[in-house]
C-alpha positions, 0 to 999 in steps of 0.5 A, a space after each residue: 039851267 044847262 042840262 051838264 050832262 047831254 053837254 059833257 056827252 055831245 063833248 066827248 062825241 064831236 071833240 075827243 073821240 074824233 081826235 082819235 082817242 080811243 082808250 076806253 078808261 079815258 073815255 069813261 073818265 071823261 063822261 064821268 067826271 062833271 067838269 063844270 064843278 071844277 071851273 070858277 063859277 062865272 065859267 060853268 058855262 063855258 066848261 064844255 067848248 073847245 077851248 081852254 078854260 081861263 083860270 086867272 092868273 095866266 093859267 087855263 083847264 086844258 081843251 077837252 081834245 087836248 086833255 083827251 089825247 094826252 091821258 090816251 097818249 099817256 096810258 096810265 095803268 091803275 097800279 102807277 102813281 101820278 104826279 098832277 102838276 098845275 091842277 087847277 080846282 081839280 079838274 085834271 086829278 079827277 080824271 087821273 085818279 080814275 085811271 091809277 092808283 093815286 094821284 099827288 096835284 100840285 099848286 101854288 097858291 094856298 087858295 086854289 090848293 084848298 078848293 081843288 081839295 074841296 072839290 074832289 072831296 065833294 066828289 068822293 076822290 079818295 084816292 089823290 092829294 093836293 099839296 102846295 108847292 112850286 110847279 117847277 119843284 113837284 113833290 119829291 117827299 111823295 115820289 118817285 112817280 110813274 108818270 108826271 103831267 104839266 096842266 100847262 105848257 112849258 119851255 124847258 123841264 127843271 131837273 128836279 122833276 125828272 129826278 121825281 120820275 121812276 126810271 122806266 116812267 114817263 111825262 107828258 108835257 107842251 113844249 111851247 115854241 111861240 103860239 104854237 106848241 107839241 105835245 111830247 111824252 118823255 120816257 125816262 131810262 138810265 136817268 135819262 129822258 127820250 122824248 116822242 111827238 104826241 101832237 099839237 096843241 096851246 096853252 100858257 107857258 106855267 109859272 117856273 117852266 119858262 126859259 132862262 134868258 141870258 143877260 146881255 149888256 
């Protein structure tokens, strides 16, 4: 059986820590929280590689390096809610509920919404929700939120979410352009949004974040 833990410190060692991730909370998360228990179970032993892990239906655990300078990026603050979107079995919301207050995740699929749950319970997370809904809808009825993260890469943001972000807070997201994609954090003020380059990074476009071809005859 793999030993979990020396994997789960050798990938905080040789992935995140020299992507010049140096927030201590994000650090600690990442240590603390096994993710191996949040991967399907044919993957477990993939859990610790520096790739993204497959979900099935074009969806992925973000790439430890990748999750890692997103939360530094983003700076979350243990008084501000969080808005999860696309979080898998739960991966990504147990490490942000180390980091804030409390966290709403959001999925689309009434399977996958009642296993993330279950995990995070098995976990003693108490302070985070799953809900069922459109990624690209959010969950207005628990908002505004301090900050908003997508699981996933996207080609353009619905206006309804960054209606769900309070004005002074901010979102994290991949924009996609090809195989490549930025990571940029959005930073909402007056109503509207500024964004600034984080870094690079890939992942699938999610489901509702694509950009709308026109029709052509």
């Amino acid at each position: 059986m793999a030993d979990y833990e020396t994997l789960r410190t050798m990938m905080v060692d040789t992935q995140v820590r020299p992507a010049d991730v140096t927030k201590f909370p994000v650090i600690d998360a990442m240590l603390s929280v096994p993710r191996e228990d949040y991967v399907p179970e044919d993957k477990r032993d993939a859990a610790y590689v520096d790739d993204n892990v497959d979900l099935g239906d074009g969806r992925v655990m973000l790439e430890p390096r990748t999750m890692g300078k997103l939360l530094d990026a983003l700076d979350i603050q243990p008084n501000e809610v969080v808005l999860d979107l696309g979080c898998g079995l739960g991966y990504s919301t147990a490490l942000l509920s180390r980091l804030a207050e409390f966290v709403v995740a959001v999925e689309e699929d009434e399977g996958r919404v009642a296993e993330a749950q279950a995990n995070l319970s098995a976990h003693d997370v108490d302070n985070a929700a799953v809900v069922q809904g459109t990624l690209a809808g959010g969950a207005a009825k628990q908002g505004p939120y301090d900050v908003i993260v997508l699981q996933g890469a996207a080609e353009h943001v619905p206006q309804a979410l960054i209606d769900q972000i309070k004005d002074g807070g901010r979102m994290a997201v991949l924009f996609s352009d090809g195989a490549l994609g930025t990571m940029r954090i959005g930073y909402k003020l007056d109503g509207g949004m500024t964004w600034r380059m984080a870094f690079n990074a890939g992942a699938p476009v999610m489901s509702g974040f694509e950009r709308h071809q026109a029709f052509t005859l």
